[in-house]
DRENDO-1510 file (C-alpha; in Angstrom, 1 decimal, always signed):
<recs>
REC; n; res; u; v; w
REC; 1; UNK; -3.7; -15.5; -0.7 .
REC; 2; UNK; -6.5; -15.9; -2.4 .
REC; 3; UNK; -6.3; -12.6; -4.7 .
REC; 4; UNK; -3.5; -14.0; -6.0 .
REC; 5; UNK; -5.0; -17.4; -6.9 .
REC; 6; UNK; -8.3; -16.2; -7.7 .
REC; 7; UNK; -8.0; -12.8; -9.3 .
REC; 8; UNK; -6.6; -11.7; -12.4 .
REC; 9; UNK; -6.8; -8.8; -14.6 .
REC; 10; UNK; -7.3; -8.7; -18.2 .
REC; 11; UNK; -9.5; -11.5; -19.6 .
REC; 12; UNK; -11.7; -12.8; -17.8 .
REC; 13; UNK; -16.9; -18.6; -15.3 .
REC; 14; UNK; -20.1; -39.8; -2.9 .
REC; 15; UNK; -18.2; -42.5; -2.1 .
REC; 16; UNK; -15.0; -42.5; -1.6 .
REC; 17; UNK; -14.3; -43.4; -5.4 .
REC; 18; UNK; -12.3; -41.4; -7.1 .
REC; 19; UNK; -10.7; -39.7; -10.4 .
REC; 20; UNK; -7.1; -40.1; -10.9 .
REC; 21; UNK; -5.6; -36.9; -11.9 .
REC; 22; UNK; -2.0; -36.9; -12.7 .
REC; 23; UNK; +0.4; -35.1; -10.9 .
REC; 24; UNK; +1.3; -31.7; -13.1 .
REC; 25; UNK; +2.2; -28.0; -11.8 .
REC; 26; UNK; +0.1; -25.2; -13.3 .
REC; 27; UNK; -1.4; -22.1; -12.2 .
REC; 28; UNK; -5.3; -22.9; -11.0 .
REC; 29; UNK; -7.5; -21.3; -13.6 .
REC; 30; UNK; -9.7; -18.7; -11.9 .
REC; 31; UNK; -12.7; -20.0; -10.2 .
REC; 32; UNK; -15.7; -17.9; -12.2 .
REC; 33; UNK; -19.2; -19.4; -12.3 .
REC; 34; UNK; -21.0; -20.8; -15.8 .
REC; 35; UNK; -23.9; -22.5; -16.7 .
REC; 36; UNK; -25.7; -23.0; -20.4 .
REC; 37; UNK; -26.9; -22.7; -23.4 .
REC; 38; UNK; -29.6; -23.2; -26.1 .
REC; 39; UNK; -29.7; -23.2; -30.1 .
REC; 40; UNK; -32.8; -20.8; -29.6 .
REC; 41; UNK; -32.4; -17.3; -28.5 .
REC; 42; UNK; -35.2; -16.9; -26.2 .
REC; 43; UNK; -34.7; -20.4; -24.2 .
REC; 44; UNK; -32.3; -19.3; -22.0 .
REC; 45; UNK; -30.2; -16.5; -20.6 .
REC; 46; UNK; -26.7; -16.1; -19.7 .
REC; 47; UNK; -24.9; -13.9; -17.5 .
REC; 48; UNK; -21.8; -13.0; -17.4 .
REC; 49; UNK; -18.5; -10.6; -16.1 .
REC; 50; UNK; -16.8; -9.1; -18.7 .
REC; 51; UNK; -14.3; -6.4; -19.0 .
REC; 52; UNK; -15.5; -5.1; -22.0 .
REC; 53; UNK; -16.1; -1.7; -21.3 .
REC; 54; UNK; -13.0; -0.7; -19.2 .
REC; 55; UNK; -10.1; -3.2; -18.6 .
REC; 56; UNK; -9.4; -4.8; -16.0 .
REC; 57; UNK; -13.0; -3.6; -14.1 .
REC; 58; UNK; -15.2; -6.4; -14.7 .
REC; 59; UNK; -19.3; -6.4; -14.5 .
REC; 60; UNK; -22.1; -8.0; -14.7 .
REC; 61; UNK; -23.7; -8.9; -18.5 .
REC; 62; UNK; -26.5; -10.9; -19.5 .
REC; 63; UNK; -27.3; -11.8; -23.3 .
REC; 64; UNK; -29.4; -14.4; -25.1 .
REC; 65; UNK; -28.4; -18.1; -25.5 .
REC; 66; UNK; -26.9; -17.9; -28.9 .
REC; 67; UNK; -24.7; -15.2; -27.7 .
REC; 68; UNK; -27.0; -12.1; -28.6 .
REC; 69; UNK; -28.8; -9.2; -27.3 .
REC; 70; UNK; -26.0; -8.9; -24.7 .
REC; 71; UNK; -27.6; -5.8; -21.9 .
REC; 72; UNK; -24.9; -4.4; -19.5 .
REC; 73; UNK; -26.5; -5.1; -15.9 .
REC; 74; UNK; -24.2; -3.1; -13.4 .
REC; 75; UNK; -22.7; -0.1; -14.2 .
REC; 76; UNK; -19.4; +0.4; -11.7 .
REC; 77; UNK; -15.7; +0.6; -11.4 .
REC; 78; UNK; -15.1; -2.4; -9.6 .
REC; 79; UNK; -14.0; -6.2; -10.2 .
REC; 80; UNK; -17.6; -7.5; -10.0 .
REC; 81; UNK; -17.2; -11.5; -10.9 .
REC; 82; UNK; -19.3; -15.2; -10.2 .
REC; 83; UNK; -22.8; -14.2; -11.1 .
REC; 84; UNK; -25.3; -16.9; -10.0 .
REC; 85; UNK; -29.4; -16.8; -11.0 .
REC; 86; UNK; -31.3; -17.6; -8.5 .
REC; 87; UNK; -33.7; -20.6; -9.3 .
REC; 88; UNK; -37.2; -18.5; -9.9 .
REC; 89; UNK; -35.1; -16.4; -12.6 .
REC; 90; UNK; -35.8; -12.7; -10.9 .
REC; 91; UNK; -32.5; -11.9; -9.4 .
REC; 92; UNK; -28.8; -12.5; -9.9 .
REC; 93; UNK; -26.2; -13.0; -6.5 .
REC; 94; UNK; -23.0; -12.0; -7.6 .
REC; 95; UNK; -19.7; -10.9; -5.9 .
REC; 96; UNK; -18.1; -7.6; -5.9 .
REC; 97; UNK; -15.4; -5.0; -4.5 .
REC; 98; UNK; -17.6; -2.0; -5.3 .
REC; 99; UNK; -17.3; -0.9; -1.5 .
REC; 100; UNK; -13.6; -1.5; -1.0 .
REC; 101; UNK; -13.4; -5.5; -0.6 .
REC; 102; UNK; -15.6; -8.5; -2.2 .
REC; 103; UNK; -18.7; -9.0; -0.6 .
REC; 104; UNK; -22.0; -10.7; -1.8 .
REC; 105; UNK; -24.7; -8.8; -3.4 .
REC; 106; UNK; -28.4; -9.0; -5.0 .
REC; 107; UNK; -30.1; -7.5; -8.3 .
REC; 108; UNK; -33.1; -8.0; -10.2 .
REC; 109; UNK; -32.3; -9.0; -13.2 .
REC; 110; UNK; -33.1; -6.3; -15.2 .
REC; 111; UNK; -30.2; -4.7; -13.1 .
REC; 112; UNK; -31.8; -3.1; -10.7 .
REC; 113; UNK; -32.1; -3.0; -7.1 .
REC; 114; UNK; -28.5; -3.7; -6.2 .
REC; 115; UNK; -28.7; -5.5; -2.5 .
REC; 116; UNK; -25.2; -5.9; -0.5 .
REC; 117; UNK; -26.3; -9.3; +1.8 .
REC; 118; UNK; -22.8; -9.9; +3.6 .
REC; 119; UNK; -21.2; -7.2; +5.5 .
REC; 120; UNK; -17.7; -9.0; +7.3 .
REC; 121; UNK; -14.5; -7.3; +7.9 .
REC; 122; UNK; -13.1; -10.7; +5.5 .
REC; 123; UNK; -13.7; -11.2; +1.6 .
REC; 124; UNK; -17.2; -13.2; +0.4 .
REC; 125; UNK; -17.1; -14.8; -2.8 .
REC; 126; UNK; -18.8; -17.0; -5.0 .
REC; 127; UNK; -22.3; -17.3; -4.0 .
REC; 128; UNK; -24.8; -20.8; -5.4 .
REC; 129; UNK; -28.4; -20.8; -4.3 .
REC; 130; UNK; -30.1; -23.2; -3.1 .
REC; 131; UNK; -32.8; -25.0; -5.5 .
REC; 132; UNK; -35.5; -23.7; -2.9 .
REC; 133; UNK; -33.9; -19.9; -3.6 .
REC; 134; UNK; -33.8; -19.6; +0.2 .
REC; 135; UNK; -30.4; -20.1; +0.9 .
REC; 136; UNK; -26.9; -18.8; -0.7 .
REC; 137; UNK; -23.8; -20.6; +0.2 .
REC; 138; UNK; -20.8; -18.9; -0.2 .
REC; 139; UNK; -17.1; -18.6; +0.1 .
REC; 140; UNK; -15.1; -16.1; +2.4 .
REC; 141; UNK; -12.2; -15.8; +4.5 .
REC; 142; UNK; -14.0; -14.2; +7.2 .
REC; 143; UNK; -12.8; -16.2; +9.9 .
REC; 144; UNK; -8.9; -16.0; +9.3 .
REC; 145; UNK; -9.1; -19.1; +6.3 .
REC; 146; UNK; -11.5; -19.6; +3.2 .
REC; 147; UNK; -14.4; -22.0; +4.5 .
REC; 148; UNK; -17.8; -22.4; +3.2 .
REC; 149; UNK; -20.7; -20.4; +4.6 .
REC; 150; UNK; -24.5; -20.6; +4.1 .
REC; 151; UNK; -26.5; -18.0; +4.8 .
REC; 152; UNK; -30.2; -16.5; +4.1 .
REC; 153; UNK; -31.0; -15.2; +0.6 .
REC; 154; UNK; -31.8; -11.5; +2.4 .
REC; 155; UNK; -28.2; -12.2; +3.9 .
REC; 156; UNK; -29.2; -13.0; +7.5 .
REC; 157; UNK; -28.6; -16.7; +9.9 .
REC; 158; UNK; -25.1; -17.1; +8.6 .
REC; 159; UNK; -23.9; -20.9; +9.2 .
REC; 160; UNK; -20.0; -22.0; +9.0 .
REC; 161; UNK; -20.2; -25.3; +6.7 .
REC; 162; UNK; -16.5; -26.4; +6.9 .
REC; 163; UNK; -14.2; -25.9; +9.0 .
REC; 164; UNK; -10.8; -27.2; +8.5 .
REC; 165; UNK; -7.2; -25.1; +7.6 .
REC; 166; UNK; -7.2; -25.8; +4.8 .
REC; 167; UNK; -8.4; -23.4; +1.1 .
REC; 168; UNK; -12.1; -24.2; +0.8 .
REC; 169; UNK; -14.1; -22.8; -2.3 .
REC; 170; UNK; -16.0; -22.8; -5.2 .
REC; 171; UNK; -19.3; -24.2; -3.7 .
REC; 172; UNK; -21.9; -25.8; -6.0 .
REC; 173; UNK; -25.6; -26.8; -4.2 .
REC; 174; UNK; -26.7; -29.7; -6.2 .
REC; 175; UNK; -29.9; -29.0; -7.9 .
REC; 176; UNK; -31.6; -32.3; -5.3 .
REC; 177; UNK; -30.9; -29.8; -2.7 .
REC; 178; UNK; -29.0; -32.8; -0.7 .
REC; 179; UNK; -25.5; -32.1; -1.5 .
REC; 180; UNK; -22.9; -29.1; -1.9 .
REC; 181; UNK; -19.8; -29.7; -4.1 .
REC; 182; UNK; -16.6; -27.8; -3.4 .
REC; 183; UNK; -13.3; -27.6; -4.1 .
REC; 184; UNK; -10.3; -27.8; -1.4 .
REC; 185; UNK; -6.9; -28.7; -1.1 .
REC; 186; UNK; -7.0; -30.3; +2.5 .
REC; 187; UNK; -5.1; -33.6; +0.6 .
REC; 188; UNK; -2.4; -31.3; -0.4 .
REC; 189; UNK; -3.8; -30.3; -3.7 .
REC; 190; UNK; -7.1; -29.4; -5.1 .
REC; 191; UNK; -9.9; -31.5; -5.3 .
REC; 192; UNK; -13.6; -32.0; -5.5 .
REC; 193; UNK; -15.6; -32.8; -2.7 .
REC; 194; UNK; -19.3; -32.9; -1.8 .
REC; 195; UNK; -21.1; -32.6; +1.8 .
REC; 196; UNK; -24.0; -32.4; +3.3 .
REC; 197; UNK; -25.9; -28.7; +3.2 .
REC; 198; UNK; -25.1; -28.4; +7.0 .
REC; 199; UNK; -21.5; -29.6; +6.3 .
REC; 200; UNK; -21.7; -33.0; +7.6 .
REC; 201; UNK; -20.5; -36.0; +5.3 .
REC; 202; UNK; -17.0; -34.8; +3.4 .
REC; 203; UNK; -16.4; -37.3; +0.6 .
REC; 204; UNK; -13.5; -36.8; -1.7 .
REC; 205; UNK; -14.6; -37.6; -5.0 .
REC; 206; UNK; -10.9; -36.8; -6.8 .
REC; 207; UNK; -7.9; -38.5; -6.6 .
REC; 208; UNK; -4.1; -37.7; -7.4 .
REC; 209; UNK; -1.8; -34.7; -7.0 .
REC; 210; UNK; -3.0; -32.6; -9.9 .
REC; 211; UNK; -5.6; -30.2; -9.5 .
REC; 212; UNK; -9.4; -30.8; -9.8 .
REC; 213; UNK; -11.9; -27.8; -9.4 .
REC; 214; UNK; -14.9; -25.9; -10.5 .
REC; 215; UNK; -17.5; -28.5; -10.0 .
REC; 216; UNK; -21.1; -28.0; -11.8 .
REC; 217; UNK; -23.9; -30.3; -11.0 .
REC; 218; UNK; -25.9; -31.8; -13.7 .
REC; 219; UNK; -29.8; -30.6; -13.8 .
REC; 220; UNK; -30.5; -34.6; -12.4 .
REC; 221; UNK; -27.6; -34.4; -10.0 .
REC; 222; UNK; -26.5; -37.4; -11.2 .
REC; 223; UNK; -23.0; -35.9; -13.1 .
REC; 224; UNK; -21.0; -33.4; -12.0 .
REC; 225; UNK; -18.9; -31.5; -14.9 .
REC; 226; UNK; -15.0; -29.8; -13.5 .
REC; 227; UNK; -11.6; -28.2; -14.7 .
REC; 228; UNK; -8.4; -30.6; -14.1 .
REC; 229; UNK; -4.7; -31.1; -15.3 .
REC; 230; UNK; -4.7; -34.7; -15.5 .
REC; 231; UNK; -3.9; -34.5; -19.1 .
REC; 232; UNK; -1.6; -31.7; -18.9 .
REC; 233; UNK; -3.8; -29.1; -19.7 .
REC; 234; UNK; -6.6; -27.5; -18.3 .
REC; 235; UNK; -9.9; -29.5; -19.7 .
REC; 236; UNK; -12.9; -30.3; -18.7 .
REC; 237; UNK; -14.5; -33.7; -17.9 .
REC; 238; UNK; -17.6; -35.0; -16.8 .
REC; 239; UNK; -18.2; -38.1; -13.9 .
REC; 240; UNK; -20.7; -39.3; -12.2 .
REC; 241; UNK; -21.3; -38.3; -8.8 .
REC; 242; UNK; -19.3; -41.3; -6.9 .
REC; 243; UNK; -16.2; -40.1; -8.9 .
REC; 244; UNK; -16.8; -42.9; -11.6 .
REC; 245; UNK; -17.2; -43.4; -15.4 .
REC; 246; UNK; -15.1; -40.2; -16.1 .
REC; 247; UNK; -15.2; -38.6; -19.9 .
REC; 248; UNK; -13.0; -36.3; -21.1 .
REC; 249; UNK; -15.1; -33.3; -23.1 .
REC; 250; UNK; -13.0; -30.6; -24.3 .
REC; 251; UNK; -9.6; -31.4; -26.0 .
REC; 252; UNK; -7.7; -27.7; -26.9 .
REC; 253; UNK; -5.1; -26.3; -25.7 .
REC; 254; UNK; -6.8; -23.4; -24.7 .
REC; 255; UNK; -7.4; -22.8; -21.0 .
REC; 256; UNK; -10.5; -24.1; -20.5 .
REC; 257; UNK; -12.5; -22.9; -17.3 .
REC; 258; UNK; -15.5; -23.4; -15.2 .
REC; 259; UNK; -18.4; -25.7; -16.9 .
REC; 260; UNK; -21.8; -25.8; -16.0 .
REC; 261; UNK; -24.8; -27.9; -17.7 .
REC; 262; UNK; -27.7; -25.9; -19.4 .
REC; 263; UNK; -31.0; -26.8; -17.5 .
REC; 264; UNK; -32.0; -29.0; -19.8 .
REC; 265; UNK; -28.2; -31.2; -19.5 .
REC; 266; UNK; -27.8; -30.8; -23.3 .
REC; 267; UNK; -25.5; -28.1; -23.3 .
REC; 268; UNK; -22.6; -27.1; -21.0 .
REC; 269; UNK; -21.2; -23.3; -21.0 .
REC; 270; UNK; -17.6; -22.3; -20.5 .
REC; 271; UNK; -14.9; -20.1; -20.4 .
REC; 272; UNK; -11.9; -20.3; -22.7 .
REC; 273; UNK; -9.3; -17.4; -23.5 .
REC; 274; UNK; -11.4; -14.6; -22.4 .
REC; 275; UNK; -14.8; -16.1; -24.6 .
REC; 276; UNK; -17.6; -17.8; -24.1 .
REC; 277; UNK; -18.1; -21.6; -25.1 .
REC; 278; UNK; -21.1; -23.6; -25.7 .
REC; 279; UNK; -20.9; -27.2; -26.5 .
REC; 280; UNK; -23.2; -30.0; -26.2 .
REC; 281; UNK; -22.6; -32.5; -23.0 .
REC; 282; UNK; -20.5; -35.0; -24.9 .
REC; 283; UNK; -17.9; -32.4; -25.9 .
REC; 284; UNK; -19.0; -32.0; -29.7 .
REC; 285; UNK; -20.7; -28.5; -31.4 .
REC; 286; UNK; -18.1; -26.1; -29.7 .
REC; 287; UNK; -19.4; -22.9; -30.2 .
REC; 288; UNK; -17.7; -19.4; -29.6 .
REC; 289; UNK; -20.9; -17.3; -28.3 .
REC; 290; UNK; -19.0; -14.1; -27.2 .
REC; 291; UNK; -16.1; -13.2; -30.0 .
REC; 292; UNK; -15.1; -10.3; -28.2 .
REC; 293; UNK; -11.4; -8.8; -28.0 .
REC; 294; UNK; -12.0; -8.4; -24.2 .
REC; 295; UNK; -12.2; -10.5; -21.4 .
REC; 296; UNK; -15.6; -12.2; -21.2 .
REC; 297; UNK; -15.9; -14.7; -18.2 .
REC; 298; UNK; -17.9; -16.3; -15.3 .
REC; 299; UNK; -21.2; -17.4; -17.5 .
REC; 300; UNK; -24.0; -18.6; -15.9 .
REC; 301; UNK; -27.6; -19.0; -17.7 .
REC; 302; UNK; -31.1; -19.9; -16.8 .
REC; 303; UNK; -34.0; -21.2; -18.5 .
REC; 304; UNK; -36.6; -18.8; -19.4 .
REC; 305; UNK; -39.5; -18.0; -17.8 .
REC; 306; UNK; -41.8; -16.8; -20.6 .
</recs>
């Protein structure tokens, strides 16, 4: 079920070479959505879901780079997780259960102007937009398994993109528009693959039993950033995008959860325990940007537009 592998309460982001991960067993860290950060306030802003104000009903935050200035966006009691900018900077795609079960939705990003865009008697999660901003994929269970859709950024000309039993989520369009990363466990365990954007082209890019997911493209889509167990913990690691020349970036033994690369690919933003991380994209300066008692999750940033 994927509430039960997904959700949680409390504290809460191309050739067939591949990474080894080592066979462990561990609970998959939630899939949430990140993205950056910058030494200067003003160069880039971060979203977020956070907890902060009631527990356990997560919404939508956005504060400056260095971890200030954080302005409550939506204002509900729902679980409202995986915020995702779109690329001109005006609006923020996020998913919520704020009408009884998760559907996609819109807002400017000064919070207003809240837009549902999928209406399905399943569950939509996780929405990435295209670089062009004219297309979200997404995940959803809609069809009796979790596949990945595409649809319209005002919600319309919905397109299946995989179609396999098997769990299929977490999508991430590269920022080259010519790939979409995703995580399934169609091997038997969780991995990261990429496709085509009309879901032609599967290519496993992890290999092994353990888990791989939460893939984040690099700003030259030449990297992509993910969670795994390999080492027996959940850290994150950066390879390029045929699955080779693999680096290791965090070493904790936190939880460490869903990277992704500031726009400039100095910085890469995570979650860890219920926090915020910054660090730069060779693992070093690990910064805490959040320090809050709650659960603060599912970062994603953007560059700003000023």
């Amino acid at each position: 079920m994927f509430d039960n592998r997904c959700l949680m309460t409390g504290i809460v982001l191309l050739l067939s070479i591949g990474v080894a991960c080592a066979p462990v067993s561990s609970p998959i860290p939630e899939p949430i959505t990140a993205l950056a950060i910058s030494p200067t306030p003003d160069a880039y802003r971060i979203a977020f879901a956070s907890d902060r104000a009631e527990l356990s009903y997560f919404n939508i935050y956005m504060m400056n780079a260095d971890g200030s200035n954080v302005t409550r966006l939506t204002n509900v009691r729902a679980i409202e997780k995986s915020p995702a900018w779109s690329p001109d900077g005006k609006r923020i795609a996020f998913g919520s259960d704020r009408d009884g079960h998760f559907e996609i939705y819109v807002l400017n990003a000064d919070g207003s102007n809240v837009t549902r865009l999928t209406n399905s008697s399943g569950l939509s999660r996780q929405p990435t937009w295209s670089p062009d901003g004219k297309r979200i994929a997404f995940a959803s269970d809609r069809d009796g398994n979790w596949e990945i859709y595409a649809m319209d950024a005002d919600g319309s000309n919905v397109t299946r993109l995989t179609n396999k039993w098997s769990y299929d989520w977490e999508p991430a369009w590269s920022p080259d528009s010519k790939f979409i990363a995703f995580t399934s466990d169609r091997d038997g365990s969780n991995q990261i693959y990429t496709m085509n954007p009309d879901g032609s082209n599967v290519t496993r890019l992890t290999t092994g039993s353990a888990d791989c997911t939460s893939a984040a493209w690099s700003p030259d889509s030449q990297q992509i950033a993910y969670v795994s167990m390999r080492d027996n913990n959940w850290e994150i690691y950066a390879m390029d995008i045929d699955g080779s020349d693999v680096n290791r970036l965090t070493k904790s033994q936190s939880i460490n959860r869903r990277p992704v690369w500031s726009p400039d690919g100095r910085f890469i933003v995570f979650d860890r325990e219920g926090n915020i991380y910054s660090m730069h994209a060779d693992g070093s300066g690990v910064l805490n940007l959040t320090k809050h008692k709650s659960g603060d999750a599912s970062s994603v940033c953007l560059c700003s537009l000023k």
